[in-house]
C-alpha positions in Angstrom: 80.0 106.6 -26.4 79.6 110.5 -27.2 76.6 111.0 -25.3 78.1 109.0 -22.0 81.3 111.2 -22.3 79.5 114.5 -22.8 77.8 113.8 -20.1 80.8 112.8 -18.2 82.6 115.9 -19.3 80.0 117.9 -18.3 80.3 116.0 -14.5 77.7 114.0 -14.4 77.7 110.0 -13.9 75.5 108.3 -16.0 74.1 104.8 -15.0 72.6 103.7 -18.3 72.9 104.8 -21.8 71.1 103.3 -24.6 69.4 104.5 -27.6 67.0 107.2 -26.8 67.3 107.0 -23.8 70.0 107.5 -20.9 69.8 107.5 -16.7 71.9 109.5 -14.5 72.3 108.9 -10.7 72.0 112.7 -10.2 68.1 113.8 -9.7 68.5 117.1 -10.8 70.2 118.7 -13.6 68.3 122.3 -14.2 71.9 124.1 -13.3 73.9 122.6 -16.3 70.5 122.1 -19.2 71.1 124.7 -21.3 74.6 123.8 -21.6 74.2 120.3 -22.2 71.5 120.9 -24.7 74.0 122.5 -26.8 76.9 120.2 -26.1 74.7 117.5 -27.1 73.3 119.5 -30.4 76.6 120.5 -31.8 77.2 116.2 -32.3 73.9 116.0 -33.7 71.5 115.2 -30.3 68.9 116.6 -28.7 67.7 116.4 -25.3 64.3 115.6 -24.9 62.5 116.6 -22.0 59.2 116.5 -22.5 56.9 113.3 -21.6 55.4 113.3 -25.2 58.1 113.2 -26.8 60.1 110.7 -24.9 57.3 108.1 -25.4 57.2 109.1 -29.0 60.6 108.2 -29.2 60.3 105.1 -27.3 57.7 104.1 -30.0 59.7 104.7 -32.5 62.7 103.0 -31.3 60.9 99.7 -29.7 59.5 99.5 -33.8 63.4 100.3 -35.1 64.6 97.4 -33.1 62.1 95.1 -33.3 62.6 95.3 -37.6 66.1 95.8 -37.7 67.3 93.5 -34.5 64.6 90.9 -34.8 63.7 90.5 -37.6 59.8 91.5 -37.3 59.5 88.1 -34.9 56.5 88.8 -32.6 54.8 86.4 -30.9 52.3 88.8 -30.4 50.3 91.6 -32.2 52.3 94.7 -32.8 49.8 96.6 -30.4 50.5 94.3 -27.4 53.9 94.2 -28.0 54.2 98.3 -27.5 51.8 98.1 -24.9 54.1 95.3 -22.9 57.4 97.1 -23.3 56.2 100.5 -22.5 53.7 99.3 -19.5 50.9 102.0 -21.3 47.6 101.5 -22.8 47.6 100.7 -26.7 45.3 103.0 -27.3 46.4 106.3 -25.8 49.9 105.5 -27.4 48.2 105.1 -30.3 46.6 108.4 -30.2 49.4 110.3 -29.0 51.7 108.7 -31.9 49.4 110.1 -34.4 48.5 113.1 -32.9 52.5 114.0 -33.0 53.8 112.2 -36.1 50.6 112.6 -38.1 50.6 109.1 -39.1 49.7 105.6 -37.2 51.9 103.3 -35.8 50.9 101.0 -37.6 52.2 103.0 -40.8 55.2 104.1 -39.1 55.8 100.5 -38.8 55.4 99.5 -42.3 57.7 102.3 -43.8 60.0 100.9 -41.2 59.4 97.3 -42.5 60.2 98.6 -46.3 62.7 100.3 -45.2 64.4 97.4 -44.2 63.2 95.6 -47.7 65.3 98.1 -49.3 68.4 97.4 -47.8 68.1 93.7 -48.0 67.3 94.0 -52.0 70.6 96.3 -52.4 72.9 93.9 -50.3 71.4 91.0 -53.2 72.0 88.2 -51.1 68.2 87.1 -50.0 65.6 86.1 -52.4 62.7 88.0 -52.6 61.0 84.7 -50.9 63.6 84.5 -48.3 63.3 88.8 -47.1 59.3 88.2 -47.1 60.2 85.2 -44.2 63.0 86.9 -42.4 60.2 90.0 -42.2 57.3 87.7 -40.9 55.1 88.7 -44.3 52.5 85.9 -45.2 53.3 85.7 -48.4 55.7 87.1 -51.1 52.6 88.9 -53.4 51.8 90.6 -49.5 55.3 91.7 -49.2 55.6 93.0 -53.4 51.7 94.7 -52.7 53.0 96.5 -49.8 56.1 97.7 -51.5 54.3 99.4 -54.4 52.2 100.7 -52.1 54.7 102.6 -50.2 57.3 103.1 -52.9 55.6 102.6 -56.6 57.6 100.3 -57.8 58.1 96.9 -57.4 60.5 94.8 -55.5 62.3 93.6 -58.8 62.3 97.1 -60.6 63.8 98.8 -57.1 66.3 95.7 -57.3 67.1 97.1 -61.0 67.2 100.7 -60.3 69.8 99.6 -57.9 72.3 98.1 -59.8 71.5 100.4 -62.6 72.8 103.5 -60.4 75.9 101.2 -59.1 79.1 101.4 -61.3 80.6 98.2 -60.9 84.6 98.3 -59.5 86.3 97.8 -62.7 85.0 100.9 -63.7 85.5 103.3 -61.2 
């Protein structure tokens, strides 16, 4: 809603506005950038302009939504599934993703995928068995395995750090 009335307010007439990405019905905008660049910067936005980066940031959000919307569900691999919704070839996503981030996708999509553990351990209302489902893992050791990898602790001692850093109500 910010970004669609900045860029109302700054007389343009925007068809589409999602995450990451927004489509105007004006073609050219050069006369007004540098204006909205800082409009959108001083609400915490950027524009970005440049190919690279918009795919980048297509990446990143397809991976966002697909672990925090749908619950990891692919009926696919993770490879074909970027390749599908952004009509490229895996492989020079791949490359560009890592060339820019300086990790894989594939690891950009497991921290996403702890991540979201995280959150689901803090909430305490899924078993450790039932957030390795909901997140597609094969198995609950996977799912612990993964999370010590990443973090360097386990699911339970996160869990405990947790409520160990939480004051309960009563005393507050």
């Amino acid at each position: 809603m910010v970004v669609k009335s900045i860029l109302e307010g700054q007389g343009l007439h925007p068809v589409q506005v999602e995450l990451g990405e927004i489509e105007l019905m004006e073609e050219e905008i050069s006369s007004i950038k540098e204006q909205l660049i800082r409009e959108l910067q001083s609400y915490g936005f950027d524009l970005l302009d440049d190919k690279k980066t918009r795919i980048i940031e297509k990446i990143k959000n397809r991976i966002t939504d697909l672990v925090q919307n749908q619950n990891n569900q692919l009926d696919r691999t993770l490879s074909e599934y970027l390749s599908d919704e952004l009509h490229q070839d895996y492989s020079a996503l791949s490359n560009l993703f890592s060339e820019v981030e300086g990790i894989t996708i594939e690891k950009y999509y497991i921290l996403q995928k702890i991540e979201k553990v995280k959150e689901l351990l803090v909430y305490d209302e899924l078993t450790l068995s039932e957030i390795a489902f909901q997140l597609n893992y094969s198995s609950v050791s996977y799912l612990s395995n993964q999370f010590k990898k990443v973090t360097g602790l386990t699911p339970s001692h996160f869990k405990k750090l947790g409520t160990i850093k939480r004051k309960p109500l009563e005393e507050l």
